[in-house]
TIVO-2410 file (N, C-alpha, C; in nm, 3 decimals):
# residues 180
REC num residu      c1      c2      c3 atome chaine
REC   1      X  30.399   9.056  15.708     N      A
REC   1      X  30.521   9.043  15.785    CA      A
REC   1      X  30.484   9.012  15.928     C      A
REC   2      X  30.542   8.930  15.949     N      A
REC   2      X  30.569   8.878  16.105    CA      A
REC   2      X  30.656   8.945  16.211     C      A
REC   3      X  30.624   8.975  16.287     N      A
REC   3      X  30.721   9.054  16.421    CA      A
REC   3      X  30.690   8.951  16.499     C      A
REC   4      X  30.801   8.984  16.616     N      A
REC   4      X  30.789   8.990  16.748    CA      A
REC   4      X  30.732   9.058  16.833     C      A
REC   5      X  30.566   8.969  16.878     N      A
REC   5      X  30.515   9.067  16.972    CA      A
REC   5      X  30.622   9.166  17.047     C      A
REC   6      X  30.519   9.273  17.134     N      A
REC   6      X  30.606   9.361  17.229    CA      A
REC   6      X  30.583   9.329  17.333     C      A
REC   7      X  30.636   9.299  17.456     N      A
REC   7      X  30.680   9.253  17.593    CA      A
REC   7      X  30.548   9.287  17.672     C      A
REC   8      X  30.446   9.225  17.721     N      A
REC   8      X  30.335   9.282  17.776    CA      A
REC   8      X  30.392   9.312  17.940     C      A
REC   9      X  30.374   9.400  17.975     N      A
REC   9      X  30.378   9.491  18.100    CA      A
REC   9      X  30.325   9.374  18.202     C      A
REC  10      X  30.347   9.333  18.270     N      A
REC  10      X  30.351   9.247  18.398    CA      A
REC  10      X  30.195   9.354  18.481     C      A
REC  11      X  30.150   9.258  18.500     N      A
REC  11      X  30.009   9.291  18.508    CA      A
REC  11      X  30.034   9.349  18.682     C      A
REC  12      X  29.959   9.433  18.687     N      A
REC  12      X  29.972   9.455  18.842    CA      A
REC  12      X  29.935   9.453  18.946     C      A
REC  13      X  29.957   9.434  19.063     N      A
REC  13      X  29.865   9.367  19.169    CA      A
REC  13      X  29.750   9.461  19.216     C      A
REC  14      X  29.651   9.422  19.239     N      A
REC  14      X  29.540   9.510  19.259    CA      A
REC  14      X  29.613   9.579  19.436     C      A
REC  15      X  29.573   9.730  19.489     N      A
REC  15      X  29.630   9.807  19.583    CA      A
REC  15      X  29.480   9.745  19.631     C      A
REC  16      X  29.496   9.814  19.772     N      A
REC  16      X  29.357   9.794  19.894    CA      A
REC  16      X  29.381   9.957  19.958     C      A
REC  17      X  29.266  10.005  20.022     N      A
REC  17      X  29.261  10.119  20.079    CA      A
REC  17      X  29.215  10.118  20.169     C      A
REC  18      X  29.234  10.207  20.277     N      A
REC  18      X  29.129  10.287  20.402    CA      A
REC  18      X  29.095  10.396  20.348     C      A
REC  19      X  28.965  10.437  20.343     N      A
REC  19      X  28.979  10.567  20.309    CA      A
REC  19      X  28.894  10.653  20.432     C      A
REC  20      X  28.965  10.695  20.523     N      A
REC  20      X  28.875  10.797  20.626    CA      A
REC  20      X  28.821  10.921  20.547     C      A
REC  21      X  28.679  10.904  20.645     N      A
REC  21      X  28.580  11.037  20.578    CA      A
REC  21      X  28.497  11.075  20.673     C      A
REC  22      X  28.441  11.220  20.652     N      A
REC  22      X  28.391  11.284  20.751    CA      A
REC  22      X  28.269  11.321  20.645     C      A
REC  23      X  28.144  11.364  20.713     N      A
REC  23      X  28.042  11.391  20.597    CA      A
REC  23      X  27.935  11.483  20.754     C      A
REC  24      X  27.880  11.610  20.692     N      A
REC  24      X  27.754  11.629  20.733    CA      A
REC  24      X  27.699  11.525  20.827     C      A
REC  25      X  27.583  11.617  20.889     N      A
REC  25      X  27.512  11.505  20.954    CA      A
REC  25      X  27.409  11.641  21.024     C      A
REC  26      X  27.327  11.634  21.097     N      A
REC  26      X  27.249  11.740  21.161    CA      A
REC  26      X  27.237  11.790  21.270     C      A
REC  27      X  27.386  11.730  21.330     N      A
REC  27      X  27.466  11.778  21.450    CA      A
REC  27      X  27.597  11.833  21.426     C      A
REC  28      X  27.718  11.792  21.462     N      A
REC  28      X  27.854  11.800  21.435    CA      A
REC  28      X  27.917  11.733  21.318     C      A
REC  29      X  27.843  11.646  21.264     N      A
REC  29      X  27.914  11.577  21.152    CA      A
REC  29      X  27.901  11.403  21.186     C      A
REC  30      X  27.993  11.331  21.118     N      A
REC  30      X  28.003  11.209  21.109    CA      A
REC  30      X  28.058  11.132  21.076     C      A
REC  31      X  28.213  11.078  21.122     N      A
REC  31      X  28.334  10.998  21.084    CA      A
REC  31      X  28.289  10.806  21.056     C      A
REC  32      X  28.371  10.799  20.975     N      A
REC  32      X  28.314  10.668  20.905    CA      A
REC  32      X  28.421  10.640  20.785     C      A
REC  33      X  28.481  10.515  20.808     N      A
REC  33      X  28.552  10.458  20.679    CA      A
REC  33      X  28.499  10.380  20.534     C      A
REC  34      X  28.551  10.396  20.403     N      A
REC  34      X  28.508  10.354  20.361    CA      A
REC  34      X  28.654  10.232  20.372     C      A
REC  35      X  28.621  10.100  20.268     N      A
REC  35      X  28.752  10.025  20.225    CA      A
REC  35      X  28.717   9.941  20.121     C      A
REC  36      X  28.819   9.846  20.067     N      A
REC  36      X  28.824   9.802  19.959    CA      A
REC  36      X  28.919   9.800  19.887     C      A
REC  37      X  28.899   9.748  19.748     N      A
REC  37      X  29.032   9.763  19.629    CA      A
REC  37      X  28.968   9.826  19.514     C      A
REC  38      X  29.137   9.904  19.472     N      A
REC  38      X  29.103  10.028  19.379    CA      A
REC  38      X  29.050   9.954  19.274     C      A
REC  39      X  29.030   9.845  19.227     N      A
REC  39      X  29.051   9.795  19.140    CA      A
REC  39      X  28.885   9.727  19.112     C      A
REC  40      X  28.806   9.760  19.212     N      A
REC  40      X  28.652   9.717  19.265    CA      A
REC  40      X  28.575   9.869  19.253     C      A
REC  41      X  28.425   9.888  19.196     N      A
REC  41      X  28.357   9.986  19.260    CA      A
REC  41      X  28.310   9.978  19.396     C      A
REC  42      X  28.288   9.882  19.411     N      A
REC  42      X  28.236   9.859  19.576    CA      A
REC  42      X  28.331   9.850  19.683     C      A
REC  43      X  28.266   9.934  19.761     N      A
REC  43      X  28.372   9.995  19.903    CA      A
REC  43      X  28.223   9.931  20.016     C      A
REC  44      X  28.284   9.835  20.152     N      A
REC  44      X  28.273   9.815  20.228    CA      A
REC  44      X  28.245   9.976  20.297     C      A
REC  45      X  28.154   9.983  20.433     N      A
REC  45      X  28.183  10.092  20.514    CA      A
REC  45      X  28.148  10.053  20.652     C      A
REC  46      X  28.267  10.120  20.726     N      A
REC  46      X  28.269  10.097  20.852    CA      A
REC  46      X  28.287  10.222  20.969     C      A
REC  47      X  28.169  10.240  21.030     N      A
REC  47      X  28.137  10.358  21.161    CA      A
REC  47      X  28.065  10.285  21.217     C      A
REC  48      X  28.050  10.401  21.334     N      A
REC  48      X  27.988  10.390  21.476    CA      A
REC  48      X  27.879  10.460  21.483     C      A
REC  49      X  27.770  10.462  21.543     N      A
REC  49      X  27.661  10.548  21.502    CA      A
REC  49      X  27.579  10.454  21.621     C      A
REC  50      X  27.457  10.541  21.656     N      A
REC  50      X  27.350  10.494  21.715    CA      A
REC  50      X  27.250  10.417  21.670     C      A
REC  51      X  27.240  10.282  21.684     N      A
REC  51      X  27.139  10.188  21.620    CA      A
REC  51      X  26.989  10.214  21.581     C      A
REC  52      X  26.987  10.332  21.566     N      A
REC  52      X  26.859  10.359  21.536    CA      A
REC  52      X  26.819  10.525  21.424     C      A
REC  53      X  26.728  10.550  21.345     N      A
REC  53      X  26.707  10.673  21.320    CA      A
REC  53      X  26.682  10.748  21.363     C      A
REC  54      X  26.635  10.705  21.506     N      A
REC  54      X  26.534  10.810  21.580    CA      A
REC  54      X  26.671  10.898  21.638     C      A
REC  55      X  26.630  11.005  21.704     N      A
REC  55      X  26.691  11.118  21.729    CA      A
REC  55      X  26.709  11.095  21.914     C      A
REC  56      X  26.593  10.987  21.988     N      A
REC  56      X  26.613  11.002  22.100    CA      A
REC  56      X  26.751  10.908  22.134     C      A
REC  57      X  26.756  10.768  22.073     N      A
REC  57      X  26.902  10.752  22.157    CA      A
REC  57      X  27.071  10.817  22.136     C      A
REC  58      X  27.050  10.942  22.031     N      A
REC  58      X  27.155  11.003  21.961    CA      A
REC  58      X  27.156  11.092  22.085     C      A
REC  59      X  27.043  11.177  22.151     N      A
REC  59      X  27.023  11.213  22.257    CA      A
REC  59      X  27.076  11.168  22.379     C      A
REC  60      X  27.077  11.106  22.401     N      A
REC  60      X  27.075  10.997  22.537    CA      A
REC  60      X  27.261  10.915  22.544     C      A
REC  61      X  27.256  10.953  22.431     N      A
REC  61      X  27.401  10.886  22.396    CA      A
REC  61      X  27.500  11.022  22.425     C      A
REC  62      X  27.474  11.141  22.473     N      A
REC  62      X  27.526  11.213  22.539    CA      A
REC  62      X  27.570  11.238  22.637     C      A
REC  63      X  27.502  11.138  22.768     N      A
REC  63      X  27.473  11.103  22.870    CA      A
REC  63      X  27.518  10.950  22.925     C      A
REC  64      X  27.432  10.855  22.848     N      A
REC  64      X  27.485  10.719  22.898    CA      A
REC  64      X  27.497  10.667  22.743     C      A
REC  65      X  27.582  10.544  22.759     N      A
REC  65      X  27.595  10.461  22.624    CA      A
REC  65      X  27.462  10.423  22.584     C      A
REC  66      X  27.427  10.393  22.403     N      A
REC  66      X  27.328  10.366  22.384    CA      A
REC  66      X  27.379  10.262  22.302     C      A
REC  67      X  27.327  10.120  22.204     N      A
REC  67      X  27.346  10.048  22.143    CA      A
REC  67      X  27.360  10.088  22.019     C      A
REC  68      X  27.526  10.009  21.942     N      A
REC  68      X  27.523  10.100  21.812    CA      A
REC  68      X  27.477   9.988  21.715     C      A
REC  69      X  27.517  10.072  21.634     N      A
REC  69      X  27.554  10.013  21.456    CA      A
REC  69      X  27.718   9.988  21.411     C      A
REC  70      X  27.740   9.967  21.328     N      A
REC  70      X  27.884   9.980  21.293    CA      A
REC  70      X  27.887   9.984  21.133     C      A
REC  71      X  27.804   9.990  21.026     N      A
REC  71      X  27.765   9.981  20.897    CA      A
REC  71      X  27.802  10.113  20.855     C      A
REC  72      X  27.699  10.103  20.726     N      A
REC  72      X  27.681  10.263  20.702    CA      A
REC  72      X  27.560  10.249  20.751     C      A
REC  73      X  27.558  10.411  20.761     N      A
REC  73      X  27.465  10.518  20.794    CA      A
REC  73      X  27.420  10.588  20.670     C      A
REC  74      X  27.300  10.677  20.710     N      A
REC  74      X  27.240  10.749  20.584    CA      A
REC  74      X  27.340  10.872  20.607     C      A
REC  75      X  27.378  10.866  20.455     N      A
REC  75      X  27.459  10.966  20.384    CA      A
REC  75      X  27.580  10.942  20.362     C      A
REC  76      X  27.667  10.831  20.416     N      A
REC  76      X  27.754  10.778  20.419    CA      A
REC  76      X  27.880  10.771  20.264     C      A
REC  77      X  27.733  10.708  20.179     N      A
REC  77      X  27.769  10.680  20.022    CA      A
REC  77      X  27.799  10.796  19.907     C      A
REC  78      X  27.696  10.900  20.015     N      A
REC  78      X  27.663  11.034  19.870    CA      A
REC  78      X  27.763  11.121  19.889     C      A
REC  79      X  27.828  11.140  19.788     N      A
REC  79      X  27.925  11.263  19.781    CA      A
REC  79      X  27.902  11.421  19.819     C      A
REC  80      X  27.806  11.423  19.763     N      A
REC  80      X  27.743  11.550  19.809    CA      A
REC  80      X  27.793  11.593  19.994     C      A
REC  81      X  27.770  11.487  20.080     N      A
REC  81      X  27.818  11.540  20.214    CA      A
REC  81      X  27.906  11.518  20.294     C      A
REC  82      X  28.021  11.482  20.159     N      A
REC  82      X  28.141  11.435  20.220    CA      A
REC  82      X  28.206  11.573  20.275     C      A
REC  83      X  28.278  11.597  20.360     N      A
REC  83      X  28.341  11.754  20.443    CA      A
REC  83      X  28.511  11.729  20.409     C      A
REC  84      X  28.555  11.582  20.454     N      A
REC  84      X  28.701  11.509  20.437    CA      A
REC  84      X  28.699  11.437  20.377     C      A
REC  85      X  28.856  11.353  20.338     N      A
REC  85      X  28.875  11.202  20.366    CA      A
REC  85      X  29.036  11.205  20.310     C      A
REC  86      X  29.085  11.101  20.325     N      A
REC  86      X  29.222  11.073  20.375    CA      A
REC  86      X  29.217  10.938  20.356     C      A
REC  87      X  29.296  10.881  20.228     N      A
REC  87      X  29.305  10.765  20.202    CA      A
REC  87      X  29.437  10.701  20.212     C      A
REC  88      X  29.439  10.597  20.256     N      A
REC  88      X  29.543  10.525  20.291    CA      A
REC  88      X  29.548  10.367  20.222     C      A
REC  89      X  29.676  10.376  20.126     N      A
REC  89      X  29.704  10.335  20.054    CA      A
REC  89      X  29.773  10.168  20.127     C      A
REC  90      X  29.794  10.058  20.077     N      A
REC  90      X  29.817   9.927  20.135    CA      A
REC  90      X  29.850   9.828  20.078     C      A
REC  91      X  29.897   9.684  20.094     N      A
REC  91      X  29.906   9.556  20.000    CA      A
REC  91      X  29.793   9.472  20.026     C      A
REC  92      X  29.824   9.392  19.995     N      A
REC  92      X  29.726   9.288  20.022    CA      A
REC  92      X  29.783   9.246  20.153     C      A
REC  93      X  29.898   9.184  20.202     N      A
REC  93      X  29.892   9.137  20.322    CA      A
REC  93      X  29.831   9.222  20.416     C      A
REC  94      X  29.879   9.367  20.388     N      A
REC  94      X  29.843   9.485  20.532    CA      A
REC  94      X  29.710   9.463  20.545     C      A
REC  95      X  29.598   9.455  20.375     N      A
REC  95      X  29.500   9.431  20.431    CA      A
REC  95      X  29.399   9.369  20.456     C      A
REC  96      X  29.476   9.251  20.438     N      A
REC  96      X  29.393   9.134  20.496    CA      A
REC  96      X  29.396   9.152  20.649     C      A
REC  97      X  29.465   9.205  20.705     N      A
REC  97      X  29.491   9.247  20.879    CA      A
REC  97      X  29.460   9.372  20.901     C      A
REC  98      X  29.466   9.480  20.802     N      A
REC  98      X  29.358   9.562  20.855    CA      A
REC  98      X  29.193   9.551  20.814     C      A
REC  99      X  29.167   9.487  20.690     N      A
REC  99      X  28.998   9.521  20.716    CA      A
REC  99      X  28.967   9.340  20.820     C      A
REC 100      X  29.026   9.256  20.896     N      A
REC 100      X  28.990   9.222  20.942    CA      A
REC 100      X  29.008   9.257  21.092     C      A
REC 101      X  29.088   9.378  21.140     N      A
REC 101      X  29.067   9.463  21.231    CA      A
REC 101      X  28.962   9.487  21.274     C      A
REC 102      X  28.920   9.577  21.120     N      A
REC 102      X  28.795   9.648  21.125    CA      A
REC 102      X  28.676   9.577  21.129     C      A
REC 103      X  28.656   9.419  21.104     N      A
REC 103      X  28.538   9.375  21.135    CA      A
REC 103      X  28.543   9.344  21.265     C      A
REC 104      X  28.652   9.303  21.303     N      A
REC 104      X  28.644   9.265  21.463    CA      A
REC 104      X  28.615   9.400  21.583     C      A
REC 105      X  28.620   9.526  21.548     N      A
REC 105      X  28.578   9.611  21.568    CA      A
REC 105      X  28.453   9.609  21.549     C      A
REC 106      X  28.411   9.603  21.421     N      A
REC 106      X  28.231   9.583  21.417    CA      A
REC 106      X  28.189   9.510  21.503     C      A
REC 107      X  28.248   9.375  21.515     N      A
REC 107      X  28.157   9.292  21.591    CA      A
REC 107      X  28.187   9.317  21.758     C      A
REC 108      X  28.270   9.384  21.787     N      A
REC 108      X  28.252   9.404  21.921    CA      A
REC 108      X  28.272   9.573  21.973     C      A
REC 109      X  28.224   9.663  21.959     N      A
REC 109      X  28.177   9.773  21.980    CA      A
REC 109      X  27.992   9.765  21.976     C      A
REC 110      X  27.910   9.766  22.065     N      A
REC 110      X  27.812   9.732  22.125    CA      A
REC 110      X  27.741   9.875  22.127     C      A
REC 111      X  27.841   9.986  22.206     N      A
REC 111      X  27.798  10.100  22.191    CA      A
REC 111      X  27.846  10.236  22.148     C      A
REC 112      X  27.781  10.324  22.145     N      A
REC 112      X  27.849  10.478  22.100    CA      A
REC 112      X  27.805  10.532  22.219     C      A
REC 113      X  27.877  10.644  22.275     N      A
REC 113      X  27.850  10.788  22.345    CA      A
REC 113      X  27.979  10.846  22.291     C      A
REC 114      X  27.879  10.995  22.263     N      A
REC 114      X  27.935  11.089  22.225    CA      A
REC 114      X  28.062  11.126  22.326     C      A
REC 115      X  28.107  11.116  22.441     N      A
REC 115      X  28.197  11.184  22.486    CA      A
REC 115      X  28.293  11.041  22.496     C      A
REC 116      X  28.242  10.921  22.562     N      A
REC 116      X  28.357  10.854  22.579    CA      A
REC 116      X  28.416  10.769  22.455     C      A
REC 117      X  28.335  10.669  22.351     N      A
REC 117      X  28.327  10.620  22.277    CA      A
REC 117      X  28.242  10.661  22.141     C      A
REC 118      X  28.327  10.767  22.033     N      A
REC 118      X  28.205  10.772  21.985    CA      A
REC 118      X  28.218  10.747  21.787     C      A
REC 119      X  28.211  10.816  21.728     N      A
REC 119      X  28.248  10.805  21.564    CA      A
REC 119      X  28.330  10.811  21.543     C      A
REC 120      X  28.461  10.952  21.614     N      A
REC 120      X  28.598  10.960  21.574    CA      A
REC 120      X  28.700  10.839  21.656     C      A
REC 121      X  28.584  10.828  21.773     N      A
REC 121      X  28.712  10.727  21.839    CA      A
REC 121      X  28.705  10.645  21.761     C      A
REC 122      X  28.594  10.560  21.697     N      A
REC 122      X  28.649  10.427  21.608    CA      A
REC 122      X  28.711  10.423  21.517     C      A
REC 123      X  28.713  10.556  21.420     N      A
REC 123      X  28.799  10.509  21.332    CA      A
REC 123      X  28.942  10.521  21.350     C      A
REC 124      X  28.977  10.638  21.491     N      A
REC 124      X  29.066  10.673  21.564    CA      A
REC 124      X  29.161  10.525  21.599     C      A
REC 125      X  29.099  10.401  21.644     N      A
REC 125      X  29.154  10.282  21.647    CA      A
REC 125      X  29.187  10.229  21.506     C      A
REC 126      X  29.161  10.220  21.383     N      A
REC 126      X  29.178  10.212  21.262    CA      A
REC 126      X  29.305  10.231  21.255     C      A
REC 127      X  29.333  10.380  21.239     N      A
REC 127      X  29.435  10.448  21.226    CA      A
REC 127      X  29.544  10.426  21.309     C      A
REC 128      X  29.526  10.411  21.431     N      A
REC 128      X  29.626  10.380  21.496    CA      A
REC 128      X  29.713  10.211  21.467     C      A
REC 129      X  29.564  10.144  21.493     N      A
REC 129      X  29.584  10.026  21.420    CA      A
REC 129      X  29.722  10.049  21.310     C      A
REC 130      X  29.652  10.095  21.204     N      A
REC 130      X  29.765  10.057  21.104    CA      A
REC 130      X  29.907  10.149  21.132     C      A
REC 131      X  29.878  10.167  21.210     N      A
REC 131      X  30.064  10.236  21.275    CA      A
REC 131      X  30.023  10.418  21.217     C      A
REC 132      X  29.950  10.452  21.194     N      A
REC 132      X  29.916  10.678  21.150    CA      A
REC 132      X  29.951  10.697  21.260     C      A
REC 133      X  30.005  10.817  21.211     N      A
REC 133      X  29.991  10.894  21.331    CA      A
REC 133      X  29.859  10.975  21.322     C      A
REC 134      X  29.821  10.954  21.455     N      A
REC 134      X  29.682  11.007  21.507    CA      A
REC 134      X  29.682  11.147  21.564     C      A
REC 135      X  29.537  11.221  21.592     N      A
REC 135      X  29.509  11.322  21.652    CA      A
REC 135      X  29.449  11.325  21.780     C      A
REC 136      X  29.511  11.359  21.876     N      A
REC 136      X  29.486  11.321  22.004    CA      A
REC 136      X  29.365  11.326  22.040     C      A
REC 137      X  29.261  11.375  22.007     N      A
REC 137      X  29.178  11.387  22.087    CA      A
REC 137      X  29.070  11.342  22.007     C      A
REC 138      X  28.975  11.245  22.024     N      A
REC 138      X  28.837  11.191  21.967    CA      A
REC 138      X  28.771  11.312  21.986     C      A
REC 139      X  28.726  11.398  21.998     N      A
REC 139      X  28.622  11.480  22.093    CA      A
REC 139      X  28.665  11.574  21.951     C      A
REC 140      X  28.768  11.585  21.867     N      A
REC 140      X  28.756  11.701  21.757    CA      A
REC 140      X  28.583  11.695  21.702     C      A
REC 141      X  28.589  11.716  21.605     N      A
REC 141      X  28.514  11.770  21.472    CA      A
REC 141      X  28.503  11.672  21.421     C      A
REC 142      X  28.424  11.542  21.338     N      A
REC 142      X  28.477  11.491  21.262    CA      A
REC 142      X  28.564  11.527  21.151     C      A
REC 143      X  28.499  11.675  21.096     N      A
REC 143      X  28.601  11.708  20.969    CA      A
REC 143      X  28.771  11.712  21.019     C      A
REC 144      X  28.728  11.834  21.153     N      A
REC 144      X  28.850  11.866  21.201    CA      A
REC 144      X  28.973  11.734  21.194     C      A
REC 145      X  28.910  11.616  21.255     N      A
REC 145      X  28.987  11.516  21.273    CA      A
REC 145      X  29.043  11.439  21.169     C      A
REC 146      X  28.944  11.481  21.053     N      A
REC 146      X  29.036  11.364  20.952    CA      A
REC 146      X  29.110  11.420  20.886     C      A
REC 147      X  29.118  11.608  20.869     N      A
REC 147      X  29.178  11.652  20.844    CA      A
REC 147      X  29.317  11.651  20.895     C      A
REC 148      X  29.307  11.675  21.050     N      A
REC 148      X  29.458  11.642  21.094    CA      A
REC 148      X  29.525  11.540  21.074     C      A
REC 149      X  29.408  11.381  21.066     N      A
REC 149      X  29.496  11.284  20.975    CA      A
REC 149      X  29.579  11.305  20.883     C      A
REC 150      X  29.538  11.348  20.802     N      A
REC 150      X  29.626  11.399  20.712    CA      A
REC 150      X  29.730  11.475  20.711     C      A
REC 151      X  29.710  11.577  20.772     N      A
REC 151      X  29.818  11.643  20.808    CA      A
REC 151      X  29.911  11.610  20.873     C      A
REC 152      X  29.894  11.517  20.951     N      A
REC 152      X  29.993  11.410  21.053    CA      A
REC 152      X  30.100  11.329  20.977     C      A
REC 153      X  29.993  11.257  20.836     N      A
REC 153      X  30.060  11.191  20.768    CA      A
REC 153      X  30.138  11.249  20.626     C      A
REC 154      X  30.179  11.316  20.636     N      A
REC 154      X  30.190  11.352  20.520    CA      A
REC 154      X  30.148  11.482  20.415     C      A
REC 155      X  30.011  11.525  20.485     N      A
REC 155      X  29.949  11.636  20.410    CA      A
REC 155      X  29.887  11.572  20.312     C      A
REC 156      X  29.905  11.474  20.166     N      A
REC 156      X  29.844  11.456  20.043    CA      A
REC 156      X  29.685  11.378  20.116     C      A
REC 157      X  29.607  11.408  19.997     N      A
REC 157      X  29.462  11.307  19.996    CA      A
REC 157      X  29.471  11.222  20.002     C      A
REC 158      X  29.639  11.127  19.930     N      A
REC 158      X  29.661  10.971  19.948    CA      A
REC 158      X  29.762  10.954  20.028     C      A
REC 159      X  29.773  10.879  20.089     N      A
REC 159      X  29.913  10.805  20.146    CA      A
REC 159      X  29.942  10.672  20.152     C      A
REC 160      X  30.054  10.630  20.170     N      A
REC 160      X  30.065  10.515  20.183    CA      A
REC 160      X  30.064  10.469  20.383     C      A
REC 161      X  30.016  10.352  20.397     N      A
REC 161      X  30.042  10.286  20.547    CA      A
REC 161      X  30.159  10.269  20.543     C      A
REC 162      X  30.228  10.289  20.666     N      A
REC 162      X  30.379  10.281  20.684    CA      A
REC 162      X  30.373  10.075  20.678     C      A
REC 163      X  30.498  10.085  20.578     N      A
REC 163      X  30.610   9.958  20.585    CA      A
REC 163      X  30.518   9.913  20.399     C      A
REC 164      X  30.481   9.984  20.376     N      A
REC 164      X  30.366   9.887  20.268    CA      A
REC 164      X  30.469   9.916  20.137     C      A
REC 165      X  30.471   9.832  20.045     N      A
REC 165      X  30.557   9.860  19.925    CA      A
REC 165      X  30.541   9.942  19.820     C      A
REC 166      X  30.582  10.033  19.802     N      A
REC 166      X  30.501  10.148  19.638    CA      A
REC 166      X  30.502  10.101  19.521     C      A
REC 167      X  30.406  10.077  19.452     N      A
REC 167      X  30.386  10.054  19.320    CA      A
REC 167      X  30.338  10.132  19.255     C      A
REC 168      X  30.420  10.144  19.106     N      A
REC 168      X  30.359  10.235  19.047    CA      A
REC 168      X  30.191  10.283  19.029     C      A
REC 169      X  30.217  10.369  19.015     N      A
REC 169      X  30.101  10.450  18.993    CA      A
REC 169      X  30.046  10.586  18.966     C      A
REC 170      X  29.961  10.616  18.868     N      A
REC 170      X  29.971  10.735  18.868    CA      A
REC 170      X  29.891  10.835  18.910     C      A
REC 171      X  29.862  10.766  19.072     N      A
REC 171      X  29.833  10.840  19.138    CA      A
REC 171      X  29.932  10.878  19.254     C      A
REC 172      X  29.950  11.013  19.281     N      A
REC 172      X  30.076  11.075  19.377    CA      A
REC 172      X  30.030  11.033  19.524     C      A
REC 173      X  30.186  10.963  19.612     N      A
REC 173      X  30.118  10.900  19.726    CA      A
REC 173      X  30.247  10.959  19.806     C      A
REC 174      X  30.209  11.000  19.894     N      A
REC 174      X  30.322  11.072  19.984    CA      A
REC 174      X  30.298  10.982  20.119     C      A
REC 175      X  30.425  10.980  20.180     N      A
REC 175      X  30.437  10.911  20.305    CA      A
REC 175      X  30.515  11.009  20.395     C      A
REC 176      X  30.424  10.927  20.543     N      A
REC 176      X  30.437  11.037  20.650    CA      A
REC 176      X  30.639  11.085  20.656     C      A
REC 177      X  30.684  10.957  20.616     N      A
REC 177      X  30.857  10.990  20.571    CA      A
REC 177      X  30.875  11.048  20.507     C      A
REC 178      X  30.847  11.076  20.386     N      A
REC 178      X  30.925  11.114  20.296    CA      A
REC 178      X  30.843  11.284  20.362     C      A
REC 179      X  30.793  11.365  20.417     N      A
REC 179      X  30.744  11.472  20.442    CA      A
REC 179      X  30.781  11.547  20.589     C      A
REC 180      X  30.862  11.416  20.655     N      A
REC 180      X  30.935  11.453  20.791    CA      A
REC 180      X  31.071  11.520  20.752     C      A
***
């Protein structure tokens, strides 16, 4: 017997993410985004960090600016020393304009110091970037800070970027609206 196939489900558009994260490190910690689509294992990563392993310009970068990085860093990838993170949910248009934010950030942030310019401030521009509400002050914690991301937005692990469209999913995505 012959049927009529059943109606195939309209395939769905792949989502894009920010996902802010805070991880260990052998000072205060270490803020750093990952990004990408859910729909990919591979996540891009984007921080600020001191261009080097050595310990003296991490030093010195207390004091005067030292030359950064903007990549990952060691430890960045491993779960093991993640502390936060706070993902922020997107379309494709949002992010074709936000991860090309974020490279133009890479390519022109030159340096880190810890007090004026440092890990939380960059991703601190990220966030603001995509319209979050932010935590005033770079100078937190990294954990501290991405935690209040969250809490700013919404409270959940996911959210959506304000104006972006919801598609199903079954993963739960709360917006900084619907929690005001």
């Amino acid at each position: 017997a012959t049927g009529a196939a059943a109606p195939s489900a309209a395939p769905q558009k792949p989502m894009y993410f920010v996902d802010f994260r805070a991880r260990t490190a052998a000072s205060y910690g270490h803020a750093f985004t990952w990004y990408g689509r859910t729909d990919k294992k591979k996540v891009e990563v984007a921080g600020l960090h001191p261009a080097t392993d050595s310990v003296v310009p991490y030093i010195l970068g207390h004091v005067i600016p030292v030359m950064s990085e903007t990549g990952a860093s060691y430890g960045d990838l491993d779960p093991q020393y993640l502390t936060a993170s706070y993902r922020v949910m997107m379309d494709e248009a949002q992010a074709k304009r936000v991860f090309g934010y974020i490279k133009h950030l890479q390519a022109t942030s030159p340096v880190w110091n810890a007090a004026t310019y440092n890990c939380v401030a960059f991703i601190q521009d990220i966030a603001r970037f995509m319209g979050l509400r932010v935590p005033g002050n770079h100078l937190l914690y990294p954990e501290d800070w991405v935690n209040q991301l969250r809490a700013l937005n919404g409270g959940g692990k996911v959210g959506r970027m304000p104006g972006s469209q919801p598609q199903a999913s079954s993963e739960p995505v709360r917006t900084a609206a619907a929690s005001a």
